[in-house]
N, C-alpha and C positions, 0 to 999 in steps of 0.2 A: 785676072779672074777673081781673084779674094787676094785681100792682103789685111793685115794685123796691123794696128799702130798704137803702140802704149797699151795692150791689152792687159789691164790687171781685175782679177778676179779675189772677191773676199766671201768668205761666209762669217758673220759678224767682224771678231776683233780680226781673226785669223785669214791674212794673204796667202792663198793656194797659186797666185798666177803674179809674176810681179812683171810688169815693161814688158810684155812680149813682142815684138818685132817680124812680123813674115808676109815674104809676097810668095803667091804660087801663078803659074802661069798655065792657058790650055796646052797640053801634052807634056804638062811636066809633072814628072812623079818625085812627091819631095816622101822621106822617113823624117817622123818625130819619134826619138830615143830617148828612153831614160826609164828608169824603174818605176815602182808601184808609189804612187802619193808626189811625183814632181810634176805632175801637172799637165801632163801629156794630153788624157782625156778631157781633164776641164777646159782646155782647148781648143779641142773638135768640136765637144759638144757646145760650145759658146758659138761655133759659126751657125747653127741653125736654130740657135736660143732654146738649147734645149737641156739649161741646166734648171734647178731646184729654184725657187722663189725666192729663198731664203741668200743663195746667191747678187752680190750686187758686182755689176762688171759694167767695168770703167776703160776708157778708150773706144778706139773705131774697129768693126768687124766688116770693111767693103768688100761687099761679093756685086762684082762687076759694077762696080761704083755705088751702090746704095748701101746705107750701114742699116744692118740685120737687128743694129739695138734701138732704132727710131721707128721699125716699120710699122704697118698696122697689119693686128690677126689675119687681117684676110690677104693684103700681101705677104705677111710670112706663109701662110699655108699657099698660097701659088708658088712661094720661091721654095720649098720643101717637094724634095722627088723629083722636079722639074726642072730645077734650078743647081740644086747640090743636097745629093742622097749621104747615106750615112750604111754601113756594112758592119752590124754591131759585133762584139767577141764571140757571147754564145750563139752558134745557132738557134739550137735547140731549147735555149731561152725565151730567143725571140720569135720565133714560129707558132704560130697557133695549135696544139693538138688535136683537134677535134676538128679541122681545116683541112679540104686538100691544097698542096701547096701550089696547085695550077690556079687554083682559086684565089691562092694566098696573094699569086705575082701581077692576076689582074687586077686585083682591089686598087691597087694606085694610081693606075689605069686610065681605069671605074671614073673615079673619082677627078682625076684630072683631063678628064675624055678625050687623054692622049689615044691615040689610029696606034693598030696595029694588032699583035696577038701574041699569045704564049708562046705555038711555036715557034717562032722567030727567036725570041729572050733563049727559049731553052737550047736551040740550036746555037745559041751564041755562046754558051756557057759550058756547050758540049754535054747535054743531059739528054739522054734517050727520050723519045715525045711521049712515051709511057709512064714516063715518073711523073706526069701531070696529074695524074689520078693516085698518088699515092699519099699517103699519111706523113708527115715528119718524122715518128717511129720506126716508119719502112724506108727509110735512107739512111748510106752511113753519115758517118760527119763531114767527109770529103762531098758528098752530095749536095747536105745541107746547105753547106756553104757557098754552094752553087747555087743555090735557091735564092741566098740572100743578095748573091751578086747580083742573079738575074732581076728579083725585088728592086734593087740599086741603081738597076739603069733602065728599069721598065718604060719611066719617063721620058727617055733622054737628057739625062741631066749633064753640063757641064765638067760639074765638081763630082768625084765621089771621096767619103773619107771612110780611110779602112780600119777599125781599130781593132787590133789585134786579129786581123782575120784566120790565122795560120796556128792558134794556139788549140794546144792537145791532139793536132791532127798530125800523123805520122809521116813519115818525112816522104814516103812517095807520094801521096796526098798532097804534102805541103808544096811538094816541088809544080807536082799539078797545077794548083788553083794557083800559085806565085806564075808559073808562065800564060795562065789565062790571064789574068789583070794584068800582065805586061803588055799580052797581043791586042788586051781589049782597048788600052791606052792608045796604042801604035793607031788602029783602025781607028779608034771614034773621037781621036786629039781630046784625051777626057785628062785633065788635072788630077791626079790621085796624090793624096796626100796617107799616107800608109803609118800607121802607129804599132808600136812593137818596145816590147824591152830588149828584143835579141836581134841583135847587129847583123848575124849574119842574115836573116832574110831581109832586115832592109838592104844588105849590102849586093843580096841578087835580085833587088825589085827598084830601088830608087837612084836616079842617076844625083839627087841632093839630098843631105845628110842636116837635121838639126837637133840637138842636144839640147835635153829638159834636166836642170837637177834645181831641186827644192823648187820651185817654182819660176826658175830664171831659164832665160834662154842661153847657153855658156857658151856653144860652137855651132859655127854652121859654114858650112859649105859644100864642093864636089865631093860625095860618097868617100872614092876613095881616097882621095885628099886627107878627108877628116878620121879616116880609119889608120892610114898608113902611118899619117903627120900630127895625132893626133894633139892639139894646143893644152887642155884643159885637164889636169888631173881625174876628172870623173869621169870624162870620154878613156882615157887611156883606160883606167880600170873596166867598163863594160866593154872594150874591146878586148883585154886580154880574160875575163870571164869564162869564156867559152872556148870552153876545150877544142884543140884542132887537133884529128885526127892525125898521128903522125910524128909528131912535135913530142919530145920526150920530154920536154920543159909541162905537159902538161897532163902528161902521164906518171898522176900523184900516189900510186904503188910501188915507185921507184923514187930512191932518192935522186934530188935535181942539187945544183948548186945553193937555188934560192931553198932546198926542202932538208932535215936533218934526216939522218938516219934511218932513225924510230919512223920513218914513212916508209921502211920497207914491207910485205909482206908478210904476216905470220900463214907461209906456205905448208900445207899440210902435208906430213908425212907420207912420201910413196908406199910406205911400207905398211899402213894403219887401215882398217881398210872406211870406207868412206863414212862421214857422219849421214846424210844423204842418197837412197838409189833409187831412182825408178825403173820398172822392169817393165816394156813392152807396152808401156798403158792404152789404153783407149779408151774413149767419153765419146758416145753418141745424147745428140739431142733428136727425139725422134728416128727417121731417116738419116740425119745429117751427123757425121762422125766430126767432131769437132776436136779431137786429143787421138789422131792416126799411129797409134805401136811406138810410143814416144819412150827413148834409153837415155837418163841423165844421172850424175853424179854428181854430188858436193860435197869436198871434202870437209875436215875440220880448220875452221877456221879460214875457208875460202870462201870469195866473191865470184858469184857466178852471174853473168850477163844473159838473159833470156830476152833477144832482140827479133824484132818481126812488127811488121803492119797490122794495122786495127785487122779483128779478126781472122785472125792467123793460128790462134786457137792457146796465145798465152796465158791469156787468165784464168781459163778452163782449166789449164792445168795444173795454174797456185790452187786453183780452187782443189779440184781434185788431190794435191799434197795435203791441203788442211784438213781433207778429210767432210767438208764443205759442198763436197760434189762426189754421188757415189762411182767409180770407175765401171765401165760395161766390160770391163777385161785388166790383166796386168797387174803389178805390183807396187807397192809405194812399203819401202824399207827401211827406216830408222833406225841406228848404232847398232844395224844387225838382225833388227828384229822388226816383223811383217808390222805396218800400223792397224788397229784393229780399225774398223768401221762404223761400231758405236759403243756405247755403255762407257765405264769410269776408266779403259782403256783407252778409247778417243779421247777422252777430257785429260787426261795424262799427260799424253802427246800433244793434246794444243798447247800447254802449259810449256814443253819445250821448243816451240815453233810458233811464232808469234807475225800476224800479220799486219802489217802495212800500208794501208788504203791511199790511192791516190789524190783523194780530196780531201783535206783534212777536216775544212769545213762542212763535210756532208757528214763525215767521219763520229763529230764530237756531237754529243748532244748537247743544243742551245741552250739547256736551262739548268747543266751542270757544271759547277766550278772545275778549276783544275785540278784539285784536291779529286772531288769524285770520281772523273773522267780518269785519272792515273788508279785510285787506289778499284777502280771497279773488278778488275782480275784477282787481284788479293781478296776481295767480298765471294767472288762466283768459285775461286779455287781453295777458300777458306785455310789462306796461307796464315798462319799464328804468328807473331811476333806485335810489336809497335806499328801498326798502320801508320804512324804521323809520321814516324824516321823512316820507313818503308818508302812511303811517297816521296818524303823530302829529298831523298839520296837518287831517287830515278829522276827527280824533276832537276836535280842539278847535275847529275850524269848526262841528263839532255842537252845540257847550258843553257837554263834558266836560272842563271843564277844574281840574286840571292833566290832562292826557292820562296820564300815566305813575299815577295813583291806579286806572285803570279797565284797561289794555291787559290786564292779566296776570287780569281780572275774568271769568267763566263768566255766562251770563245771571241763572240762579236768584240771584246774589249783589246783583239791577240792582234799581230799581223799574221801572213800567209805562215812565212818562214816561222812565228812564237808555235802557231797551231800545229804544226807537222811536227816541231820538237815535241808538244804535249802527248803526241802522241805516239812519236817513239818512246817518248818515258812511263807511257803505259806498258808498251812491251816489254822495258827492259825491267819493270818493277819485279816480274816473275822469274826474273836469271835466265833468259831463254838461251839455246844452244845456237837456233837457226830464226834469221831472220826473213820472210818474206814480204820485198816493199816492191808494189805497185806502182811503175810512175814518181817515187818517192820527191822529185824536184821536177816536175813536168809545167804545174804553175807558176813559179817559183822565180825573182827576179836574179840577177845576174849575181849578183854579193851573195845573197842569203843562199843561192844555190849552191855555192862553192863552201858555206859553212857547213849545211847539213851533209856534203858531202864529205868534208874533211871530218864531221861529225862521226859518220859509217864507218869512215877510218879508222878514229880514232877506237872506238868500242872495239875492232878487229882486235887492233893491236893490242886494248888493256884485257880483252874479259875472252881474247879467242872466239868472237861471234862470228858465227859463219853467215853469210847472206846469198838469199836468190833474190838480184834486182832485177824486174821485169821492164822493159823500157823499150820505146819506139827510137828513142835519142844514141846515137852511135858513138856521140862527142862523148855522151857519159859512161858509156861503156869502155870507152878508150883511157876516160881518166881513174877511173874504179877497181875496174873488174878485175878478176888473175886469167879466167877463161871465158869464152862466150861461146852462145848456140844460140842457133838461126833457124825460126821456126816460121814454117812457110806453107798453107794449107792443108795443118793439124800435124804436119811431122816437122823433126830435125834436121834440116836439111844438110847442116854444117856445124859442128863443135870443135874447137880446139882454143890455143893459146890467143890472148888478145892480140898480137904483133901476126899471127897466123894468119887469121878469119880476119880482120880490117884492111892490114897491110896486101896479105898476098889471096884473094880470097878464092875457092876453087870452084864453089857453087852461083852459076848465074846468077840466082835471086839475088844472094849475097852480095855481086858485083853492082845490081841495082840499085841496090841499098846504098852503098857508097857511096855511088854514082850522085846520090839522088841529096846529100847531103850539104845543106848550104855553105861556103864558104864564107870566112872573113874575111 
C-alpha cells in the first residue's frame, strides 16, 4: 500500500529526513517514534505532499505503486481522502469554528462525490447523530477527535496517517479513541501508520514499531520486540522515559540505586500545620457546579497530584486557589490565614503562589524577550532590587544556563521544553512558597519531560517549594508527587498517599483510571 525508498527530505542546506526506508501493508498498523524535530512528521506529511515549497524531497513515496512526487495536481487531489487521509494533532486547530462539524465531514465527500452520509461516519466513530449539528466549541477533545477520524475515512480511504492523535486528551479518552482505530483497522483492513513521541500508546495501537532520531530511521520492527529488546541507544532511552506506574526504579521521590539521596523528599512536618487548606469549596458556573464541597491540603514543601479527566472540575479549582475565580461557598487558607478576594491582599498572595500554564507557548507573549517575560512580576509586584541579577538568577535556577545565551531570545526562537523553563523562571523570580502547574509536561517530549520534572524536584529540595501538579497523566503522578486526589465530577473522590491511591485504589473511578493507562 505505500512504501518509502531513500526518502530524504532538505530545507535548503539543512537534511530533516536522511534514507528513510518503509513499507506499510493494508491492515497493518505500524507507530513512527521519536521526539520533536526527528522527522517523524516530515514523513507523513511527505506521503500526501503536503510539506512547504521550500522543502526539496528526494527518493520514492509509492502509494500503491504510483510515486506521490511525480503526480499531477489533479491526480494528487483524487489520491487525497480517497486514497490516504491524514488525522492532524490539534483538533481543534484543524476544525473550522464557524462550521458545523456535520458539515465539516461531508465537505470531502462533496467534493469527491463519494455515496453515502454522516450518519453512517458518526456511527462509526461512536458519536451520538446529534453532535452533527454542533459547533467544535460544543465537543470535548475526545469528541473532536472523533470528528477528525470520521473526516479521515469519510472517503474510504486505504491509508490513514495519525499524527499524534491522542495528545492532551486524558487517558480515558485516550484509551477510547486508541481502541476505536484498532476496531476501525480490524473492520475496514485500513493501513494506519500512528505517529507519537510516547511509546506507550504506540505499544497499545501498533502491532510494528519504527524509530526516528535526527532524521534517520534507527529501529524497526515487532512493537514488542523493539520495546523489550530494544537495539539502539535512543529507542532504549524513550522506552525507559515513561514512568510506569509501580516500578520504584521510576518513582523519583525516592531514592533508587541509579538516584542519590538528595532525591528524597523534603516531607512536611506532621506537626506544622499545612502551607495550603481548602475548606468545603464550591464554584458554580450558572446552574452547573463545577468545584462540589472540595477539602484539600498542602503541606510545606510537598507535591500534591490533582488527577482526573478533562472536565472533572481541576482547573476550576487552581483557578479558584489563585484567587482567579470567585468561590460560590468555602474557604481557601494560606499559612493560616483566610486569602482575601481582592485589593493589595490578593496581589500579596499571588505573589506567594505562582501559576503554571499548560502551554507555554500560549503562555509567553510572542513579541517579548526572555528578559521581559521573567522580569514582568518584579515590574507588576514593584519588587526593588537589581532587575538584571533578579532575572538572571531565575532564568539559571530554571537551567537556562548560561542565562545571557536566552535573555535577549523571543519565544519562537525556544524549544517546547526552553519555553516552559522560561516560564518557571518567571515564577520562581518572586520566591514563591507554592507552586501551581497545569499540565506542566503534557506537550512535552520524552527527555525534556523527565528534566523539567527532575527540575520540580530539584527547587523542592533547594528553596522547600511546595507544588499542586494538576495532571490527567498517572505516570507522572507516580514519579512526583508525595500524595494524590482524584477528582471526579467536581468532587474528591479519593486522596491519600501515591503507593495508596495508584497501587491499591478504593474508589471505582480511580480503578478506571489505572485501568485505562497505557502500557509499555
Amino acid at each position: 500500500m505505500l512504501e518509502l525508498k531513500n526518502l530524504s527530505v532538505h530545507y535548503g542546506p539543512k537534511r530533516v529526513v536522511n534514507d528513510v526506508n518503509l513499507l506499510l501493508a493494508p491492515g497493518q498498523t505500524l507507530g513512527l517514534a521519536g521526539e520533536s524535530g526527528s522527522g517523524k512528521s516530515t514523513v507523513a506529511m511527505s506521503v500526501l505532499r503536503l510539506l512547504p515549497r521550500t522543502a526539496q524531497v528526494h527518493g520514492e513515496i509509492l502509494l500503491d505503486g504510483d510515486d506521490v512526487r511525480t503526480m499531477s495536481w489533479g491526480a494528487l487531489r483524487a489520491v487525497r481522502w480517497a486514497s490516504a487521509s491524514i488525522v492532524f494533532q490539534g483538533a481543534m486547530h484543524s476544525l473550522n469554528p464557524v462550521q458545523r462539524v456535520g458539515d465539516q465531514i461531508a465537505e470531502p465527500m462533496r467534493l469527491h462525490g463519494t455515496p453515502g452520509g454522516v450518519r453512517e461516519l458518526l456511527e462509526q466513530v461512536e458519536l451520538p447523530l446529534d453532535k452533527a449539528r454542533a459547533y467544535p466549541h460544543e465537543l470535548s477533545g475526545g469528541q473532536k477527535q472523533r470528528v477528525m477520524i470520521a473526516m479521515a475515512l469519510a472517503c474510504g480511504p486505504r491509508l490513514v496517517i495519525a499524527d499524534e492523535p491522542t495528545t492532551a486528551l486524558d487517558v480515558v479518552v485516550q484509551a477510547q479513541v486508541l481502541g476505536l482505530m484498532k476496531r476501525l483497522v480490524a473492520e475496514q483492513d485500513l493501513g494506519l501508520m500512528m505517529i507519537s513521541h510516547d511509546l506507550s500508546v504506540l505499544a497499545e495501537t501498533c502491532d510494528d514499531l519504527a524509530v526516528m532520531h535526527r532524521g534517520e530511521l534507527v529501529e524497526r520492527g515487532r512493537t514488542r520486540e523493539v520495546i523489550a529488546n530494544p537495539r539502539h541507544p535512543h529507542t532504549a532511552a524513550l522506552t525507559a522515559a515513561f514512568p510506569v506506574i509501580g516500578d520504584p526504579a521510576h518513582r523519583w521521590t525516592q531514592p533508587t540505586d541509579q538516584q542519590p539521596a538528595d532525591h528524597q523528599p523534603a516531607a512536611p512536618d506532621a506537626g506544622t500545620r499545612p502551607l495550603l487548606e481548602v475548606r468545603d469549596l464550591t464554584v458554580d458556573y450558572g446552574r452547573t457546579r463545577a468545584v462540589d464541597g472540595v477539602d484539600l491540603t498542602i503541606g510545606r514543601g510537598e507535591i500534591v497530584a490533582l488527577v482526573g479527566q478533562s472536565g472533572s472540575g481541576k482547573t476550576t479549582l487552581a483557578r479558584t486557589i489563585m484567587g482567579l475565580r470567585k468561590p460560590s461557598s468555602g474557604r481557601v487558607i494560606f499559612d493560616g490565614a483566610e486569602v482575601p478576594r481582592d485589593g493589595k491582599g490578593l496581589k500579596a498572595f499571588r505573589r506567594q503562589v505562582q501559576l503554571v500554564l499548560q502551554d507555554p507557548a500560549s503562555a509567553l507573549n510572542p513579541r517579548h524577550t526572555v528578559h521581559d517575560a521573567v522580569a514582568e512580576g518584579l515590574r507588576v509586584h514593584g519588587i526593588p532590587g537589581d532587575e538584571e541579577s533578579l532575572v538572571t538568577a531565575a532564568v539559571e535556577r530554571a537551567e537556562l544556563r548560561p542565562a545571557n545565551l536566552y535573555l535577549e531570545s523571543l519565544p519562537h526562537e525556544l524549544s517546547g521544553g526552553q519555553q516552559q523553563r522560561v516560564v518557571i523562571a518567571g515564577a520562581l523570580v518572586l520566591e514563591p512558597r507554592l507552586l501551581v502547574a497545569d499540565e506542566p509536561v503534557a506537550s512535552l517530549d520524552a527527555s525534556v519531560r523527565g528534566e523539567v520534572v527532575a527540575l520540580l524536584l530539584r527547587l523542592r529540595r533547594e528553596l522547600g517549594l511546595a507544588s499542586l501538579i494538576i495532571t490527567h497523566d498517572l505516570g507522572l503522578a507516580w514519579q512526583i508527587a508525595d500524595r494524590v486526589a482524584v477528582m471526579h465530577q467536581g468532587k474528591i473522590v479519593e486522596q491519600g498517599s501515591v503507593e495508596q491511591v495508584l497501587l491499591n485504589p478504593s474508589h471505582d473511578y480511580t480503578r478506571a483510571l489505572v485501568r485505562a493507562v497505557p502500557q509499555v
